[in-house]
Residue frames relative to the residue before (quaternion, step in Angstrom):
aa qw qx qy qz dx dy dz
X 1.0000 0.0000 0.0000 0.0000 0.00 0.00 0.00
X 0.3257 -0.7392 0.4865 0.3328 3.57 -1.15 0.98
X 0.0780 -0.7337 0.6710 0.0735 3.71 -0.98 0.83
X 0.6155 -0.6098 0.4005 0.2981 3.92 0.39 0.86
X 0.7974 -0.1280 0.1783 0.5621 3.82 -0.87 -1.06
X 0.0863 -0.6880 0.6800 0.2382 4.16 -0.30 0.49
X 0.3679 -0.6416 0.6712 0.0489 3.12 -1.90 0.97
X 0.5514 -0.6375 0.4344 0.3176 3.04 -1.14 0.56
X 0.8109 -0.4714 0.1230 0.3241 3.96 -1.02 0.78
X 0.4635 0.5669 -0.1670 0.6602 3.03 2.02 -1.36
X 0.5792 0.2389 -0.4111 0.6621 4.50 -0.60 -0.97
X 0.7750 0.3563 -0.5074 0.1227 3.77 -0.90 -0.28
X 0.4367 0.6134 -0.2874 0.5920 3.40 1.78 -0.35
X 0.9367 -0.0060 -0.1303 0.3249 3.53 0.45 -0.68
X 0.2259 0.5968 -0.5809 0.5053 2.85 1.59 1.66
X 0.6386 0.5979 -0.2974 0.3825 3.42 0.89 -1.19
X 0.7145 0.4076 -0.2828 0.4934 3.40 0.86 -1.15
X 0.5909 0.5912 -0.3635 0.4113 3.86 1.26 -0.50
X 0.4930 0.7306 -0.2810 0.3798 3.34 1.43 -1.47
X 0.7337 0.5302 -0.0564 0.4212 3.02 0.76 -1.95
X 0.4672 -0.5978 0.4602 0.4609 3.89 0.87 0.05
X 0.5252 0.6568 -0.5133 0.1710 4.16 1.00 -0.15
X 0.5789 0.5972 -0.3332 0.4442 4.03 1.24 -0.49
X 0.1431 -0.7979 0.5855 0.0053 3.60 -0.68 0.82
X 0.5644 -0.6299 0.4457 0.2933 3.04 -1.30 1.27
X 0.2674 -0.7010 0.6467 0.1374 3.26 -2.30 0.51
X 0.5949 0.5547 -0.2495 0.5255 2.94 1.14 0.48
X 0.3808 -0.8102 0.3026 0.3271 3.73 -1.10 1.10
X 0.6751 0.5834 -0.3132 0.3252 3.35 -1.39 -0.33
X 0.7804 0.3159 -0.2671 0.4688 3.84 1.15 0.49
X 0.2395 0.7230 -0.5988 0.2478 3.16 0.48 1.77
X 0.4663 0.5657 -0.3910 0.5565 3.77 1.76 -0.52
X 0.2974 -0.8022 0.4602 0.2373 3.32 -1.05 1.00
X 0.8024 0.1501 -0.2552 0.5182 3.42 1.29 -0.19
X 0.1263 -0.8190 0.5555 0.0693 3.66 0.51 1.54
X 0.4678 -0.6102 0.5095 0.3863 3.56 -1.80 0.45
X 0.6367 -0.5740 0.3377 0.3887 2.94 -1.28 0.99
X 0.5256 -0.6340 0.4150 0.3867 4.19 -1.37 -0.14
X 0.2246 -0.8290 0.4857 0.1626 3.65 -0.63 0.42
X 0.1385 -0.7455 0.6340 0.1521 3.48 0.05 1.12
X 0.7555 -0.5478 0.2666 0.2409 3.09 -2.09 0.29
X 0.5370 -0.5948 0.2467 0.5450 3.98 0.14 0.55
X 0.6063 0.5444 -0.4378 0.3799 3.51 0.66 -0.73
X 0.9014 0.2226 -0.1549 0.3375 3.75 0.64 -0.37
X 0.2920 0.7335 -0.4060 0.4604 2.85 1.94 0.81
X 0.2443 -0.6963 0.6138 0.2806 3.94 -0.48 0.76
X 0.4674 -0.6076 0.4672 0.4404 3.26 -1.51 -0.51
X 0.7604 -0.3987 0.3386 0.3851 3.77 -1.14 0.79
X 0.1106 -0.7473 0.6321 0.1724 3.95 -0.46 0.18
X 0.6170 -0.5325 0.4123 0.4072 3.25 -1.07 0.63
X 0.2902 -0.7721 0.5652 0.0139 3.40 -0.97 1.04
X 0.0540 -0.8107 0.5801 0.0577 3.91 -0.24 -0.08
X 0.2609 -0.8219 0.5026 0.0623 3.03 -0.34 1.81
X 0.8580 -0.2163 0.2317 0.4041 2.96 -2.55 0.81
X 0.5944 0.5793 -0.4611 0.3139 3.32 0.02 -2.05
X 0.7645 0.4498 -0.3519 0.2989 3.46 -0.67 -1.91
X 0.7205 0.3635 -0.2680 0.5262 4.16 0.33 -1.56
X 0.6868 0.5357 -0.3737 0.3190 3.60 0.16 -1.15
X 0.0320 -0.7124 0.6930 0.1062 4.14 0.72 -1.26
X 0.7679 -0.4513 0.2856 0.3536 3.21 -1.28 -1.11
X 0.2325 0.7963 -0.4391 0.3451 3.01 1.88 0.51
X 0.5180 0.7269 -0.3624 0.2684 3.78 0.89 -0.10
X 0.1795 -0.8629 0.4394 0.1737 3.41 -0.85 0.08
X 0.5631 -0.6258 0.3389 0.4201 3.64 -0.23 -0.53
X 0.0537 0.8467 -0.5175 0.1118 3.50 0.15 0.88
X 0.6906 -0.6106 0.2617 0.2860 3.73 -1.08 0.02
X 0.6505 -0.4649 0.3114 0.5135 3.74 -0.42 0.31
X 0.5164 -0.5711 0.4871 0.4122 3.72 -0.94 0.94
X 0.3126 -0.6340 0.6773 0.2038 3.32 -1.90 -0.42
X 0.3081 -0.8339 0.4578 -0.0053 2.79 -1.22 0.94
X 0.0910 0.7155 -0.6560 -0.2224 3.85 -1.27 0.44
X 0.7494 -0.5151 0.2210 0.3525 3.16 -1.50 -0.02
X 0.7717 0.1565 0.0073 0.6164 3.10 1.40 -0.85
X 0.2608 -0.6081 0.6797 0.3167 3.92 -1.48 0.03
X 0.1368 -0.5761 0.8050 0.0365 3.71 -1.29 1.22
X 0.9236 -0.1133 0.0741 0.3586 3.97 -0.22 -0.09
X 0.2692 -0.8359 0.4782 0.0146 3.12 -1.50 0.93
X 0.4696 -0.7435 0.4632 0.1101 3.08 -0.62 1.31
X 0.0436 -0.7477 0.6579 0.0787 4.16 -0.38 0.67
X 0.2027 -0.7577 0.6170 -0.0636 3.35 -1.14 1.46
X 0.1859 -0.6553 0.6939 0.2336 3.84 -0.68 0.36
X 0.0682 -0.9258 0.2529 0.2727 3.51 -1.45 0.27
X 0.6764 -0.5136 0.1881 0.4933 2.46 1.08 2.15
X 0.5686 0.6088 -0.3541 0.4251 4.05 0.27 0.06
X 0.7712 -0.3675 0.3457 0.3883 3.76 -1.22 0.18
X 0.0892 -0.7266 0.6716 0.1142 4.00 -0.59 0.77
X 0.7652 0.2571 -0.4968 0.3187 3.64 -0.17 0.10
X 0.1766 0.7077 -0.6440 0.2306 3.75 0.14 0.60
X 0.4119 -0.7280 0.5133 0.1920 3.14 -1.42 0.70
X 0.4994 -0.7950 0.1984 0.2813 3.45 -0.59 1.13
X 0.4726 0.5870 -0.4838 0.4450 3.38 1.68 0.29
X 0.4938 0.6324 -0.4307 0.4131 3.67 1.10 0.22
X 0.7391 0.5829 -0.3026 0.1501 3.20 0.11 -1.28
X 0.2797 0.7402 -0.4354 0.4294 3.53 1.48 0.51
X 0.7669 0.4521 -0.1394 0.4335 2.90 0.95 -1.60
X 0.6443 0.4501 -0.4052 0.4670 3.68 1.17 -0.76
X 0.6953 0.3895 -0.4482 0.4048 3.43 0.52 -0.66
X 0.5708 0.4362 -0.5984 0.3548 3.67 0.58 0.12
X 0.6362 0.5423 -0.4398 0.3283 3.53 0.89 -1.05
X 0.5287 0.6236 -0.3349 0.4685 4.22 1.16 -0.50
X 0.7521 0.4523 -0.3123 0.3636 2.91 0.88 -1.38
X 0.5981 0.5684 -0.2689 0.4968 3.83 1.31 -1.12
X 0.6981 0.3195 -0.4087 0.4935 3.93 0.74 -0.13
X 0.4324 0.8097 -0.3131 0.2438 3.21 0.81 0.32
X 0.6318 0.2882 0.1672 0.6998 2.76 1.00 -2.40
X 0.7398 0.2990 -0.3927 0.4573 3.79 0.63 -0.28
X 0.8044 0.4224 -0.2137 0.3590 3.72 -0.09 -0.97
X 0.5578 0.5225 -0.2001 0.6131 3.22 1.95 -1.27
X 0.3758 -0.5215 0.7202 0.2610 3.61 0.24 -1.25
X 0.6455 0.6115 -0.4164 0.1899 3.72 0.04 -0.51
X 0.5829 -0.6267 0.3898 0.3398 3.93 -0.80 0.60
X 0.8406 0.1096 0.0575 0.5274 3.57 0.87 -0.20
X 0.4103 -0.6562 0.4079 0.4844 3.93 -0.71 -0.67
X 0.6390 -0.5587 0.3260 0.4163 3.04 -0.78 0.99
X 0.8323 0.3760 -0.3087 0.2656 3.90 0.08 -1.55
X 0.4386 -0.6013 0.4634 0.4809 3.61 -0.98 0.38
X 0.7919 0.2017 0.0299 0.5756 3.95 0.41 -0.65
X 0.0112 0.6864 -0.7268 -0.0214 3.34 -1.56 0.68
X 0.1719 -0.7819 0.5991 0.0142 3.15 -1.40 0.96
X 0.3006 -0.7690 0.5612 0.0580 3.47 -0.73 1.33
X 0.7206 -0.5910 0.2501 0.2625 3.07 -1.70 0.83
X 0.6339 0.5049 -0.3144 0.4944 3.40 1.55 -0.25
X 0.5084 -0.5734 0.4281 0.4790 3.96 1.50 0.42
X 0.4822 0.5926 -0.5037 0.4032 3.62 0.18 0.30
X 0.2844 -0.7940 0.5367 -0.0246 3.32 -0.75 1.67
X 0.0382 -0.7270 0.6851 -0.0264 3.63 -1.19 0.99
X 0.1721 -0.8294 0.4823 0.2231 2.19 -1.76 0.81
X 0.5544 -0.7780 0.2641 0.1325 3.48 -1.04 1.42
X 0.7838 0.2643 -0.1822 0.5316 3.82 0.67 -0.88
X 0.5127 -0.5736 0.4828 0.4185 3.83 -0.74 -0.06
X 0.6679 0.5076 -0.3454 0.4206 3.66 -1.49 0.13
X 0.6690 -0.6385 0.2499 0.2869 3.10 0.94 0.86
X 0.5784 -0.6109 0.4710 0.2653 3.92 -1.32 0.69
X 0.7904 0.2686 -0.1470 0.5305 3.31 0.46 -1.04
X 0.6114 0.6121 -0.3600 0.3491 3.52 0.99 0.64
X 0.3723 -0.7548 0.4111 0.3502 4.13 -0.01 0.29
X 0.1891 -0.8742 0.4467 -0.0236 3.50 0.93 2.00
X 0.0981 -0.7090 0.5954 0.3650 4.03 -0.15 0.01
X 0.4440 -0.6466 0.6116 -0.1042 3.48 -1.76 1.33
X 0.0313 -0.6839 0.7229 0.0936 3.20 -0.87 0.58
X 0.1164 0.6784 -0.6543 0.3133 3.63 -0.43 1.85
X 0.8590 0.1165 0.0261 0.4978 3.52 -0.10 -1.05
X 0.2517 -0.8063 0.4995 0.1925 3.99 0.16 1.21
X 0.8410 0.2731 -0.2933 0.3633 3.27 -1.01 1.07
X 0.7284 0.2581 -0.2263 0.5929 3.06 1.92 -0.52
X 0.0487 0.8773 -0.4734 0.0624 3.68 0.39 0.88
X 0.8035 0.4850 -0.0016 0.3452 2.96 0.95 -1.19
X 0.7170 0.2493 -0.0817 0.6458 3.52 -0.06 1.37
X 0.7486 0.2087 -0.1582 0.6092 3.50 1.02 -0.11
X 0.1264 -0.7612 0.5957 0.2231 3.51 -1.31 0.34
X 0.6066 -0.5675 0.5244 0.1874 3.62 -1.94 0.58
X 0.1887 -0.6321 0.7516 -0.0008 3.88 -0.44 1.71
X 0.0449 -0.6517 0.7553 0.0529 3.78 -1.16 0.94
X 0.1366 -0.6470 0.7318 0.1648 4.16 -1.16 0.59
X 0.6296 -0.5602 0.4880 0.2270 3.02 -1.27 0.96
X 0.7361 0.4995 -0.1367 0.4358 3.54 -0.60 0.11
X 0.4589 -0.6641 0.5494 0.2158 3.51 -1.60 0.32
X 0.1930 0.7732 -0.6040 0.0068 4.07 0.29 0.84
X 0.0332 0.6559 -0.7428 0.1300 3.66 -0.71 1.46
X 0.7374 -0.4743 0.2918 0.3824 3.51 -1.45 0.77
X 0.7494 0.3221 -0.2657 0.5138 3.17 -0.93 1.52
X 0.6865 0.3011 -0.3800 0.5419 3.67 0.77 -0.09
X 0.6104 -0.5508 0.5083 0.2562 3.54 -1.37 1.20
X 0.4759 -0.4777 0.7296 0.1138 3.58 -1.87 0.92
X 0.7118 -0.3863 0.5841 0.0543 3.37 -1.46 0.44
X 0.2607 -0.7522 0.5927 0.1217 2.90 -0.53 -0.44
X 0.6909 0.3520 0.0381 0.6304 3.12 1.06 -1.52
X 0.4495 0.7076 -0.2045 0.5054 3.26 1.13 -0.36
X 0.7253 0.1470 -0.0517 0.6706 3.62 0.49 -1.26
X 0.7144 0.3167 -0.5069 0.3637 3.91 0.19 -0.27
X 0.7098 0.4141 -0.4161 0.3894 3.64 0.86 0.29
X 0.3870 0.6411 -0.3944 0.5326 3.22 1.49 0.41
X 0.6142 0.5063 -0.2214 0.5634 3.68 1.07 -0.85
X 0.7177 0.3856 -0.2944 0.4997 3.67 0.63 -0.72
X 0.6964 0.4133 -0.3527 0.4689 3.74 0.67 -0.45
X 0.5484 0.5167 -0.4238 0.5027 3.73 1.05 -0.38
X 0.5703 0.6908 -0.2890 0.3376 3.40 0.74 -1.31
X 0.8304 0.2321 -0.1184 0.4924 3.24 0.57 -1.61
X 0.7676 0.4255 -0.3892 0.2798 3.06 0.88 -0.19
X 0.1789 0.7175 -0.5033 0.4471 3.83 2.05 -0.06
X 0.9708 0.2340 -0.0463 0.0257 2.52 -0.08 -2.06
X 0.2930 0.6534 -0.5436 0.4378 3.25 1.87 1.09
X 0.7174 0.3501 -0.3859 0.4625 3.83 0.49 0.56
X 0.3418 -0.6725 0.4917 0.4350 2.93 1.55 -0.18
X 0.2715 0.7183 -0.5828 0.2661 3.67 0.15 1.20
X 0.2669 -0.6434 0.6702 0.2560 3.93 -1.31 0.86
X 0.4509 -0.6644 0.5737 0.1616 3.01 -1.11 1.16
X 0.6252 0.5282 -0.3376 0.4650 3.87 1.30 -0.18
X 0.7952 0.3182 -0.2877 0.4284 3.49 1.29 -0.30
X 0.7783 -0.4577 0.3323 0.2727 3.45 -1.29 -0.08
X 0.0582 0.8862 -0.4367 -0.1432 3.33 -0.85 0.45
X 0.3636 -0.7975 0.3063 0.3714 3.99 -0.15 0.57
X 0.1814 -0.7516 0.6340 0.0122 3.75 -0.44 0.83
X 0.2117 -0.5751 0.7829 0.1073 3.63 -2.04 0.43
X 0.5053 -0.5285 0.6752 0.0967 2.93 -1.68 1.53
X 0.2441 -0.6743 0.6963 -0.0301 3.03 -1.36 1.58
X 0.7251 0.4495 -0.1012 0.5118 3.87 1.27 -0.44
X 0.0210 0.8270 -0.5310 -0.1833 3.15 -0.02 0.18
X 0.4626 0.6294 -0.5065 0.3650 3.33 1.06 0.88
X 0.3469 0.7666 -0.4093 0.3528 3.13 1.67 -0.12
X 0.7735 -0.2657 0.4371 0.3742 3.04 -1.47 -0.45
X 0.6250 0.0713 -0.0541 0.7755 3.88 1.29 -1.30
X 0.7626 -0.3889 0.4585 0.2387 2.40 -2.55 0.65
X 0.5354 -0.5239 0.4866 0.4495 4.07 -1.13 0.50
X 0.7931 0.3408 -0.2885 0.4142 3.37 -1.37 0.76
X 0.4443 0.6809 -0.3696 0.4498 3.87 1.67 -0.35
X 0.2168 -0.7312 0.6248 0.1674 3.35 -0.89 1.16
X 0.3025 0.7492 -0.5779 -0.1150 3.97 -0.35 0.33
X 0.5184 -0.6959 0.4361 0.2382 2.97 -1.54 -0.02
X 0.0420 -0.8376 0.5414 -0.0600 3.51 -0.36 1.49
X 0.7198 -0.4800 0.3519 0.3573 3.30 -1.75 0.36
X 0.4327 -0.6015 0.5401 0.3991 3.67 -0.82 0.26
X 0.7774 0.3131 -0.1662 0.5196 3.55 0.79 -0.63
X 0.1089 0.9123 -0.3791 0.1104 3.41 0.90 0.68
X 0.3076 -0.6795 0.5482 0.3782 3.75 -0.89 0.23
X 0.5690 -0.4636 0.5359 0.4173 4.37 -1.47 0.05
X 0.6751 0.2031 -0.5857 0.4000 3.71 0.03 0.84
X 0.4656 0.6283 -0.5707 0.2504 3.66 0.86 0.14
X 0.7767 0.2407 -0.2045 0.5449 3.77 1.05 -0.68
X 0.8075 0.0621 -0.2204 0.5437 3.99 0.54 0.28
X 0.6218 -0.6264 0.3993 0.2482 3.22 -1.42 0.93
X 0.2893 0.6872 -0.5505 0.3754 3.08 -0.25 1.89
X 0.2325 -0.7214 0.5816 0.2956 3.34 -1.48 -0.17
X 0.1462 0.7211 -0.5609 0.3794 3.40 0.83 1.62
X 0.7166 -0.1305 -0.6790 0.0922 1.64 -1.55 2.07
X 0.6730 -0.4938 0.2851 0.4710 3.06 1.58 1.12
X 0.5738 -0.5158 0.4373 0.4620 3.88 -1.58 0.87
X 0.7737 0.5488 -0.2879 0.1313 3.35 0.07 -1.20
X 0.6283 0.5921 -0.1701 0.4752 2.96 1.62 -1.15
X 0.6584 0.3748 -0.3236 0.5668 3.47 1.60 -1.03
X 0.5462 0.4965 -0.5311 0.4161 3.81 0.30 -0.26
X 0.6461 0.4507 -0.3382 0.5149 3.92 0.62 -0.18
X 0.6918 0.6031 -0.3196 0.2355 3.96 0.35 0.11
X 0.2404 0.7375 -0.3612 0.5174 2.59 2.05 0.39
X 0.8255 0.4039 -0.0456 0.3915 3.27 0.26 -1.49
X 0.4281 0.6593 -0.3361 0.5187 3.35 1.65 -0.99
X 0.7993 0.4573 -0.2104 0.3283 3.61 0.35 -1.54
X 0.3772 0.5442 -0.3909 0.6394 3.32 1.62 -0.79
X 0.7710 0.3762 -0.4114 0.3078 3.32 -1.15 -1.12
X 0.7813 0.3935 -0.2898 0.3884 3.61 0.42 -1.20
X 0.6257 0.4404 -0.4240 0.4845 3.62 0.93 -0.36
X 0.3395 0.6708 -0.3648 0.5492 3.59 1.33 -0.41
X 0.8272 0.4728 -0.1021 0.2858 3.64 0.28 -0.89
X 0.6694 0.4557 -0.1374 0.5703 2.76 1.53 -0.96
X 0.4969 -0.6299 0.3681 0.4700 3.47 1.04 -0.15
X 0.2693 0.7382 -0.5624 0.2573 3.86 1.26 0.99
X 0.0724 0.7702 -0.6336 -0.0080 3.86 -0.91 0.66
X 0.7913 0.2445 -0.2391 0.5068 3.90 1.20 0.10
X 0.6531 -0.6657 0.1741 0.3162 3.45 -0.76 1.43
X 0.7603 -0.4920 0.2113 0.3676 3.25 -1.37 0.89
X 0.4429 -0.6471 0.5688 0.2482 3.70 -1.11 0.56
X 0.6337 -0.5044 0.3879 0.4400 3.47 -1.56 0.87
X 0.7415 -0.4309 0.3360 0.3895 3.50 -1.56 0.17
X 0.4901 -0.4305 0.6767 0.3414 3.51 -1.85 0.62
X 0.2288 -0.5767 0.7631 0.1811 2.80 -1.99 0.56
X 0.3065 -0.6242 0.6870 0.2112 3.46 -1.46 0.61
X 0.0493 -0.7379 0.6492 0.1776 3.61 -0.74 0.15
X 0.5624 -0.5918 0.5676 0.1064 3.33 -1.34 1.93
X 0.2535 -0.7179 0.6023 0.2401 3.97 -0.63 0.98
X 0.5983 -0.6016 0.4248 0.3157 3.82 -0.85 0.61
X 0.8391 0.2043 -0.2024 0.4617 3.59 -0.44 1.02
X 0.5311 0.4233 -0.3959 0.6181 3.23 1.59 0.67
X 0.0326 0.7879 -0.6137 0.0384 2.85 -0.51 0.80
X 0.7284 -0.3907 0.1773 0.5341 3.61 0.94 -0.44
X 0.8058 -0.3006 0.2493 0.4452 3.74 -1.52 0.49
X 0.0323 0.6445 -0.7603 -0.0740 3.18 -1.48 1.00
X 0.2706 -0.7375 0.6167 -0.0498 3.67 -1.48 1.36
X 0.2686 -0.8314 0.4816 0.0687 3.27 0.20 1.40
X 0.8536 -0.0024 -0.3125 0.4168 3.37 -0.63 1.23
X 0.4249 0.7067 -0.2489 0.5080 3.56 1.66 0.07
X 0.0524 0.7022 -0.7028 -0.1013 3.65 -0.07 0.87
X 0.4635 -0.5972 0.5530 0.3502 3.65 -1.76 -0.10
X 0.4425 -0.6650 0.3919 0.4565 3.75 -0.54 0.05
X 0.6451 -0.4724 0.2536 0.5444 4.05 -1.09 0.45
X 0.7624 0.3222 -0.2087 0.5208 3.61 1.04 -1.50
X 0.1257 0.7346 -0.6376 -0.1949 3.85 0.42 -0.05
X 0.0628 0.6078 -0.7914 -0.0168 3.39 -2.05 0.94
X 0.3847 -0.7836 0.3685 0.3196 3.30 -1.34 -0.29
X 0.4125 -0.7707 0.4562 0.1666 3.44 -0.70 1.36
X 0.3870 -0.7778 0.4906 0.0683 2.74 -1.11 1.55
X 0.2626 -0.8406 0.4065 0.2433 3.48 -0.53 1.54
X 0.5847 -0.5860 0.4844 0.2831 3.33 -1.19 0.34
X 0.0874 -0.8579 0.4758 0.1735 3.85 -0.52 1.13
X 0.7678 -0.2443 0.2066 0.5550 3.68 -1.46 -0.09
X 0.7735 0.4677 -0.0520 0.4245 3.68 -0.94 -0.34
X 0.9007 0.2264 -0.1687 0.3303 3.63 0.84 -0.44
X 0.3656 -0.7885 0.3677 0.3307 4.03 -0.30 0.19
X 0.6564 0.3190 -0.3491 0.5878 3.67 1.21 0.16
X 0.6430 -0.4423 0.4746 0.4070 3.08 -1.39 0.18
X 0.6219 -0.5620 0.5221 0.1578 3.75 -1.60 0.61
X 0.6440 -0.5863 0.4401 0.2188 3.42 -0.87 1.08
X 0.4083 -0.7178 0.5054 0.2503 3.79 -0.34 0.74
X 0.5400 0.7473 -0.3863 -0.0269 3.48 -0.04 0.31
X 0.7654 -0.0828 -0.2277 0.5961 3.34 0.21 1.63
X 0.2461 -0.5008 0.7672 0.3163 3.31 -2.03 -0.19
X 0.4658 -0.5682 0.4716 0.4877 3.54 -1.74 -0.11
């Protein structure tokens, strides 16, 4: 079964508990559960890319699960590879994302799939979590940084040496694009987030600054979305400010501003260990543990 980026034993415990609506935001503006979306100014608003909805991959393979969640805005996006077969034909890929979706909610336990969007090798865009595309859905893609940002997944396995699409990354560029740019965000500059996880990469309550267009090892210790995919995000970011109608160079970082008394996730009966890392589980077939590379 395809299960996308495997985490290590620990991120599944507190993806699961994130998955589950149990991780709370560090960041303001998302105590309203079903805020209006932001409107950035027209001049830097891209145009929508075709999207392919839930409906089409999901069929009736669905299940009942709880009402999405909401923040008010996306400030950045997280590109994920998912660590799965890359030559697959693209009249398939209905079927892989169901097969993602079923390790998800089954093996994981989790209410839904984690990424907001997946993007196949033929540029054809899906959508991935419930609660709508053009809406600021919280995900459970990128641990510690859920919130305020959403989770691009490429189909496929791109470690150093396997070829990009083409079509692939320019439709990666349009979906960042449009979505950045409902805050009116440059996908070329920076934005400051707060670790809700302190399995992340930083400790809970850490204010760092990360790319708006960012790849999954910028916020957890992985090598999601793979060399190849990150050696291309350079250009990704161009293209999407490109898109929006950007022609002068990126502006100093966004600040997020951290609401007072959030400091980060509390997990009711769940302590964290003192040193927390993530342990890399050991699969069928092998005698060391497995390479970390990504959660969804």
């Amino acid at each position: 079964m395809l299960l996308g980026c495997l985490p290590g034993l620990v991120a599944v415990v507190a993806l699961a508990l994130s998955a589950r609506g149990v991780e709370h935001t560090a960041v303001a503006g998302l105590d309203g559960d079903e805020p209006v979306p932001a409107r950035a100014p027209a001049g830097h608003r891209a145009a929508r890319p075709h999207i392919v909805p839930r409906s089409v991959w999901l069929g009736t393979t669905g299940r009942t699960q709880p009402p999405p969640r909401y923040d008010d805005k996306v400030v950045a996006v997280f590109l994920h590879h998912t660590d799965s077969p890359g030559g697959y034909d693209c009249a398939d890929v209905p079927k892989i994302i169901r097969h993602l979706y079923a390790g998800q909610i089954g093996d994981r336990r989790w209410d839904d799939i984690g990424y907001n969007f997946l993007v196949d090798r033929c540029g054809t865009i899906y959508e991935g979590r419930a609660g709508g595309a053009e809406r600021a859905v919280i995900g459970a893609h990128t641990m510690g940084f859920n919130h305020r940002t959403a989770g691009i997944a490429a189909i496929g396995t791109f470690t150093a040496g396997v070829p990009v699409p083409k079509a692939m990354t320019d439709a990666i560029a349009a979906l960042a694009a449009w979505k950045l740019g409902l805050a009116d965000i440059d996908p070329r500059t920076s934005v400051r987030l707060v670790s809700s996880n302190s399995l992340s990469r930083f400790k809970v309550g850490a204010s760092v600054t990360l790319p708006a267009l960012a790849g999954h090892k910028d916020g957890f210790m992985t090598n999601c979305p793979g060399a190849a995919l990150t050696a291309r995000l350079p250009e990704i970011r161009e293209q999407a400010a490109r898109l929006q109608g950007r022609t002068t160079p990126a502006v100093p970082s966004r600040i997020i501003p951290v609401l007072p008394g959030r400091a980060g996730p509390a997990y009711p009966g769940w302590t964290a260990p003192a040193h927390p890392g993530p342990v890399a589980p050991v699969l069928p077939g092998r005698t060391a543990p497995a390479p970390l590379t990504g959660t969804p």
